[in-house]
C-alpha positions in Angstrom: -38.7 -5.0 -27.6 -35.4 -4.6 -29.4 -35.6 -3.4 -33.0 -33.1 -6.4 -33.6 -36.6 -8.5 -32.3 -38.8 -7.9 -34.6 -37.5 -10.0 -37.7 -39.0 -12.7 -35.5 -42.8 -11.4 -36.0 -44.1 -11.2 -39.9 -45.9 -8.1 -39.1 -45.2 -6.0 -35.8 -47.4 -2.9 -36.5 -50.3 -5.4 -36.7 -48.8 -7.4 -34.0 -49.2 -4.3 -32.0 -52.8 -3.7 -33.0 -54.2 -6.7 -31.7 -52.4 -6.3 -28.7 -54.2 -3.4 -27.8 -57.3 -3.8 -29.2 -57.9 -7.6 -28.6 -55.3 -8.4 -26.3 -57.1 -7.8 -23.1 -55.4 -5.3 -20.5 -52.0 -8.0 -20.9 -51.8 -7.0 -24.0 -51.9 -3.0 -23.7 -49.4 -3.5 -20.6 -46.7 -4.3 -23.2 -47.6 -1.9 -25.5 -47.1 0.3 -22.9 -44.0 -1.6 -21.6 -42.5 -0.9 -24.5 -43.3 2.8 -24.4 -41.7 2.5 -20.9 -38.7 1.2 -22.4 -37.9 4.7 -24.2 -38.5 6.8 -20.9 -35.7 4.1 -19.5 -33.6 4.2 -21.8 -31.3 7.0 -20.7 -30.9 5.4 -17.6 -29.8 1.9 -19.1 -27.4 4.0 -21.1 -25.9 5.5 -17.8 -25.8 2.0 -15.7 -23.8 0.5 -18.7 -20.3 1.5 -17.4 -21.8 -0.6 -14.1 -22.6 -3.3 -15.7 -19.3 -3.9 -17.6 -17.6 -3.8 -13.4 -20.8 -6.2 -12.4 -20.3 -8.8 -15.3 -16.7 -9.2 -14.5 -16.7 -9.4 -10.8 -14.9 -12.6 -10.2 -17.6 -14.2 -7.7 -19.0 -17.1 -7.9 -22.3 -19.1 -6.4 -23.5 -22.4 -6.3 -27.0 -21.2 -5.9 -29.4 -23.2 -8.6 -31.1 -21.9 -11.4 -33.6 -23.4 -12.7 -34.7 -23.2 -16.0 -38.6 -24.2 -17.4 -38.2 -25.6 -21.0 -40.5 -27.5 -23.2 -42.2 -27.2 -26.8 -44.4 -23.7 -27.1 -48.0 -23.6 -26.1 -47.3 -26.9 -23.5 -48.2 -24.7 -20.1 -44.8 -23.5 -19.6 -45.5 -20.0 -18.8 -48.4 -21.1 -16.1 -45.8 -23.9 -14.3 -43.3 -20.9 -14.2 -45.7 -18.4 -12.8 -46.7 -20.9 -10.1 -43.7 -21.7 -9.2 -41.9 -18.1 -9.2 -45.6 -17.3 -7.0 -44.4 -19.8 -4.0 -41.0 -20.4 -3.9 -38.5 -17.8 -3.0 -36.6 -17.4 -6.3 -35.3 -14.6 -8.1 -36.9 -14.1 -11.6 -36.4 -12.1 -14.7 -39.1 -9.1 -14.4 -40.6 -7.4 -17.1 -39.4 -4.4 -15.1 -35.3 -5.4 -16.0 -36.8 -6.2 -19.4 -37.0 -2.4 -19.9 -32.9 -2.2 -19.0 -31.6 -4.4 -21.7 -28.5 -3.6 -21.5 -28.2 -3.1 -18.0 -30.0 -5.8 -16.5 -27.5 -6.8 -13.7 -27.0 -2.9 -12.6 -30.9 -2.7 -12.6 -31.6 -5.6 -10.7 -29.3 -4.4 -7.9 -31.8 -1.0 -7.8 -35.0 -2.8 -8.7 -34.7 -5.2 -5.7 -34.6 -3.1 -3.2 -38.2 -2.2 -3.2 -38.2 -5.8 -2.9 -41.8 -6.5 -5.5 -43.9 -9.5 -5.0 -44.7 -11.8 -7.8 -48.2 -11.0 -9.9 -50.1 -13.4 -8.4 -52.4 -13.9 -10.7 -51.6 -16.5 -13.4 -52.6 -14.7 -16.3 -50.5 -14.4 -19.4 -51.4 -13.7 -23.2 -49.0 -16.3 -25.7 -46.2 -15.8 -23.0 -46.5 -12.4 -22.1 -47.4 -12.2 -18.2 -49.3 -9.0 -17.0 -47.5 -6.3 -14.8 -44.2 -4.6 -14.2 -43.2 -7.6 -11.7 -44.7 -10.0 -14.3 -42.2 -12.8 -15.3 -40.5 -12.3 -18.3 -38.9 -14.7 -20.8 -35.7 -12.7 -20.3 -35.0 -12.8 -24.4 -33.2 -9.6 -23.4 -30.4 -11.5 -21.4 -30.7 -14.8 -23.4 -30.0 -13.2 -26.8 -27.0 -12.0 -25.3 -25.6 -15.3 -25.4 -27.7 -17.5 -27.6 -29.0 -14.9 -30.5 -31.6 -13.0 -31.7 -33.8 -15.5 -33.4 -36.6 -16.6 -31.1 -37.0 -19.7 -32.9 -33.6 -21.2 -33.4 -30.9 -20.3 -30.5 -26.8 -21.0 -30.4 -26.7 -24.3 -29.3 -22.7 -24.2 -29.3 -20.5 -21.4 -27.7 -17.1 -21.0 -27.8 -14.4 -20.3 -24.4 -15.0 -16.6 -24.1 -18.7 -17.1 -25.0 -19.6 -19.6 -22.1 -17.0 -18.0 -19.5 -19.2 -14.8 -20.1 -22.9 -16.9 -19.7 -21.5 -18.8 -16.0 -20.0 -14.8 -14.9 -23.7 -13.7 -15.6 -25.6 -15.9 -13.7 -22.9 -16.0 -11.2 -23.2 -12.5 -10.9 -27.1 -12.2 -10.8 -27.3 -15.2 -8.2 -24.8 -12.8 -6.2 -26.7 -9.7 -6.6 -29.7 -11.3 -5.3 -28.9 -13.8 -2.6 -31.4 -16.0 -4.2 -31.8 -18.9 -6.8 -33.2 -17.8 -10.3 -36.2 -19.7 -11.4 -36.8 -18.5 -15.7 -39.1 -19.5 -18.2 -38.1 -19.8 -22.0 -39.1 -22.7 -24.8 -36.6 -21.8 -26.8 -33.7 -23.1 -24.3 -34.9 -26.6 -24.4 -33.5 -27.0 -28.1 -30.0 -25.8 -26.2 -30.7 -27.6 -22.7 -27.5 -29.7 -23.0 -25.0 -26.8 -23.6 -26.6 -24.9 -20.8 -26.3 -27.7 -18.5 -22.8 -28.1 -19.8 -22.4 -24.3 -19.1 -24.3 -24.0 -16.0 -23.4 -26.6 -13.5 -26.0 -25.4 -11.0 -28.6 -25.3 -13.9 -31.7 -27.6 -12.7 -34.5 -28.5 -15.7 -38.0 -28.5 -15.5 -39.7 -29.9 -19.1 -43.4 -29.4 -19.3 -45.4 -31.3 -21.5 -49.3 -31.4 -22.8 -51.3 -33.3 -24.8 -49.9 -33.1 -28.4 -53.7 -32.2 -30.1 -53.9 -29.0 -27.4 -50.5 -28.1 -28.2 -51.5 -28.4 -31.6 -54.3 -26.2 -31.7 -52.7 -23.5 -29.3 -50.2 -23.5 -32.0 -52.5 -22.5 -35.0 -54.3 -20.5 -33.0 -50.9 -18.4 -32.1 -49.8 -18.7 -35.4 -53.4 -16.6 -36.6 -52.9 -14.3 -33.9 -49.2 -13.6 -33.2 -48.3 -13.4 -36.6 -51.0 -12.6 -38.8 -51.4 -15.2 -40.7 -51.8 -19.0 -40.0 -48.8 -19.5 -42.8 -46.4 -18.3 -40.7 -44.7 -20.0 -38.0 -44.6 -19.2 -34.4 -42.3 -21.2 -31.3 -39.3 -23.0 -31.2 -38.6 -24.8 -34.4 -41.6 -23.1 -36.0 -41.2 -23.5 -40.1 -44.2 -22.2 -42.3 -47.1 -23.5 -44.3 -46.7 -24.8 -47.8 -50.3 -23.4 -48.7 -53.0 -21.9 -46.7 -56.3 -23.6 -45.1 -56.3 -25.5 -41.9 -54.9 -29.0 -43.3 -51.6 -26.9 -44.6 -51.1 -25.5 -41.0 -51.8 -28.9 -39.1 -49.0 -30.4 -41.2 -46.4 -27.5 -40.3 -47.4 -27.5 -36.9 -46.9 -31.5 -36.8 -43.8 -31.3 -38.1 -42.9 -28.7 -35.1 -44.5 -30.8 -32.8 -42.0 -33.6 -34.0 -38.8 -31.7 -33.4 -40.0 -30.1 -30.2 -40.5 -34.2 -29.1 -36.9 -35.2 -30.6 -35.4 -32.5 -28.9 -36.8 -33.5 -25.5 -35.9 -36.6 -25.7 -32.6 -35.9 -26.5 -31.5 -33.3 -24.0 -33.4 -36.2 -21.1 -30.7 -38.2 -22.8 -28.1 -36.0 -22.1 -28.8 -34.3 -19.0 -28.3 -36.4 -16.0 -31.3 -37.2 -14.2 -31.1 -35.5 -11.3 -30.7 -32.1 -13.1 -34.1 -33.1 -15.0 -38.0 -33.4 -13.9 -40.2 -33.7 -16.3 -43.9 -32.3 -15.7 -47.1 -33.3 -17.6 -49.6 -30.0 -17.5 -52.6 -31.9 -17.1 -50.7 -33.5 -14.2 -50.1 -29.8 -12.8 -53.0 -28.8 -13.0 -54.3 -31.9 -10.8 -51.9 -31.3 -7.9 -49.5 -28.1 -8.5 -48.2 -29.0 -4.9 -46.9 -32.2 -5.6 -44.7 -30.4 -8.3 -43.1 -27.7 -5.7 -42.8 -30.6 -3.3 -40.9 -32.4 -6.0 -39.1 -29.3 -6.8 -37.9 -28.7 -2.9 -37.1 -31.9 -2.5 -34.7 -32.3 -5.0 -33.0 -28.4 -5.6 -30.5 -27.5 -2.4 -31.3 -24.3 -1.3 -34.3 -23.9 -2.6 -36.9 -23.1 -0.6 -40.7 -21.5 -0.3 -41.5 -17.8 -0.2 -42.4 -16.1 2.9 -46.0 -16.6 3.8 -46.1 -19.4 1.1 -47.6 -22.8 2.1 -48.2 -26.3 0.0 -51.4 -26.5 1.9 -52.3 -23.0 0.0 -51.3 -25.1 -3.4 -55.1 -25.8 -5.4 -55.6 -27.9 -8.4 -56.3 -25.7 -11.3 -58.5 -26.0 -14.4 -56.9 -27.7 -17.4 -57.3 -25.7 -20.4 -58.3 -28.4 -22.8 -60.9 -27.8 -25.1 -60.7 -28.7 -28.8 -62.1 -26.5 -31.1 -60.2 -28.3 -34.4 -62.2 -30.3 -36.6 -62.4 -33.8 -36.2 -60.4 -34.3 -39.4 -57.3 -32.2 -38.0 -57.5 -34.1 -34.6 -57.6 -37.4 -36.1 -54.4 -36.0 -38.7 -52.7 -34.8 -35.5 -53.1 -38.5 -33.7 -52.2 -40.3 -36.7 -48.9 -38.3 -37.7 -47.7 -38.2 -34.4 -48.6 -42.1 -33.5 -51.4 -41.3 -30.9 -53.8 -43.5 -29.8 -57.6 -42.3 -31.0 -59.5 -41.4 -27.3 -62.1 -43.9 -26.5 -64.5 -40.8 -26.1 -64.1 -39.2 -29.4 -62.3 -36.2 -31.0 -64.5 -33.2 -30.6 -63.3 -33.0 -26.7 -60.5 -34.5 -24.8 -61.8 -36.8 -21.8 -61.4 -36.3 -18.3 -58.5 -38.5 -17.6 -55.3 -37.3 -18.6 -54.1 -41.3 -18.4 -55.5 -41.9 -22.0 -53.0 -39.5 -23.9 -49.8 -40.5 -24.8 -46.4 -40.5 -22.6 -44.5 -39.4 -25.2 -45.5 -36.2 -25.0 
């Protein structure tokens, strides 16, 4: 990770702790990832002069890109690893995320061992296992948009946006293929992308608000250190500690993460948007990529992919807030009370709201 990076994380050397000792084998991956990173970077110093030829190569490609968005904790990073799994896309590896300042020049060396996707639809907070793991791609978006993870640029000027459509131009050039990319924090700047990117196509994932909620907190304790302290787009932090103070910060997240989907669904015409409920997902993941084909030109499945291959997953939904937070979450963000109680959502997804 950039040293520019870590002003986004309250403590990093503790960060890094838990990664490796209680982040699983994801979590010592990008320790080691970022180890990696210094072995690479005398390479990604060399490719630079590359790069600058790449970015300004006057082509152009109506290829699509299409971007995942929606609030943090919502299933985001699943619907993107399914999708990057079965249809042939290009992504953003966490192999280029070692070259980041070279990641056009890289790509056109990476590719031509040609990796597979991870298939396996594991990921810690956002962080995906493996070197062909999908990666956010903060290391090309923060080119463009800025280094704060939790706030981007959501206006460029002339030069800036000419350089963002000769990127993806260029990558979609490179690698024959439309881009399919994960990242929360470019719903909160869908509508200049989509001003930017003409071939740009959105897919917003939603969940159920109290799950989003408590995913929140939980990454809020473990990302950073401290339930106080923010985490995810539009994060802000805790006036006090205790679990009331961090259900009302997270709330008030929740709330802009809601206005801003609404807004950019406003904006964005609506054949460049499909919205996707998780729960949904997780019932029938086909009828998403079906949805997806259907409606992205030139987009099509991978290799030895079929729909019929497609299986529902398992919703992660269990609430492990008290009832008093669940019922604080409903009531600030205008949710109906389930008919089953609060302890545990039910087994219909209908009863939540559609707002979310």
């Amino acid at each position: 990770m950039p040293a520019s990076n870590y002003r986004n994380f309250r403590d990093p050397i503790g960060l890094a702790w838990r990664m490796v000792s209680d982040g699983r084998s994801i979590g010592r991956q990008a320790i080691a990832r970022e180890l990696l990173s210094l072995v690479a970077a005398p390479l990604d110093w060399l490719l630079q002069g590359a790069e600058r030829r790449a970015a300004a190569a006057d082509e152009h490609s109506q290829l699509p890109l299409l971007l995942v968005v929606g609030p943090p904790r919502s299933g985001t990073t699943l619907v993107a690893q399914l999708l990057t799994d079965y249809l042939d896309v290009s992504y953003f590896s966490n192999l280029n995320g070692l070259f980041t300042r070279s990641p056009l020049s890289a790509q056109r060396l990476l590719q031509r061992v040609r990796p597979e996707p991870n298939r396996e639809y594991r990921s810690l907070f956002g962080v995906t296992a493996g070197l062909h793991g999908a990666n956010d791609g903060f290391h090309i978006w923060n080119r463009f948009l800025g280094g704060d993870r939790y706030r981007p640029a959501t206006d460029l000027n002339a030069s800036e946006r000419e350089r963002l459509r000769e990127f993806f131009d260029r990558w979609l050039t490179i690698t024959g293929k439309p881009l399919l990319n994960k990242n929360n924090r470019n719903l909160a700047c869908a509508d200049l992308l989509a001003d930017v990117l003409p071939n740009a196509f959105f897919i917003c994932v939603t969940r159920d608000p109290v799950c989003v909620a408590q995913s929140l907190m939980k990454a809020r304790h473990w990302v950073q250190g401290d339930s106080r302290y923010g985490w995810g787009l539009f994060a802000e932090n805790a006036s006090d500690s205790g679990e009331a103070a961090g259900v009302d910060a997270v709330c008030n997240q929740l709330e802009q993460n809601m206005r801003c989907a609404a807004a950019m669904r406003a904006h964005i015409p609506e054949q460049r948007w499909l919205d996707v409920r998780y729960e949904s997902f997780c019932d029938d993941p086909a009828a998403v990529v079906r949805e997806i084909l259907a409606r992205t030109p030139n987009v099509v499945l991978r290799p030895g992919r079929a729909l019929d291959a497609v299986r529902p997953m398992a919703a992660s939904d269990r609430l492990t807030l008290s009832v008093e937070s669940q019922a604080m979450i409903r009531e600030r963000l205008n949710m109906p009370a389930p008919t089953h109680g609060l302890t545990r959502r039910t087994s219909r997804r209908d009863q939540q709201t559609a707002a979310f």
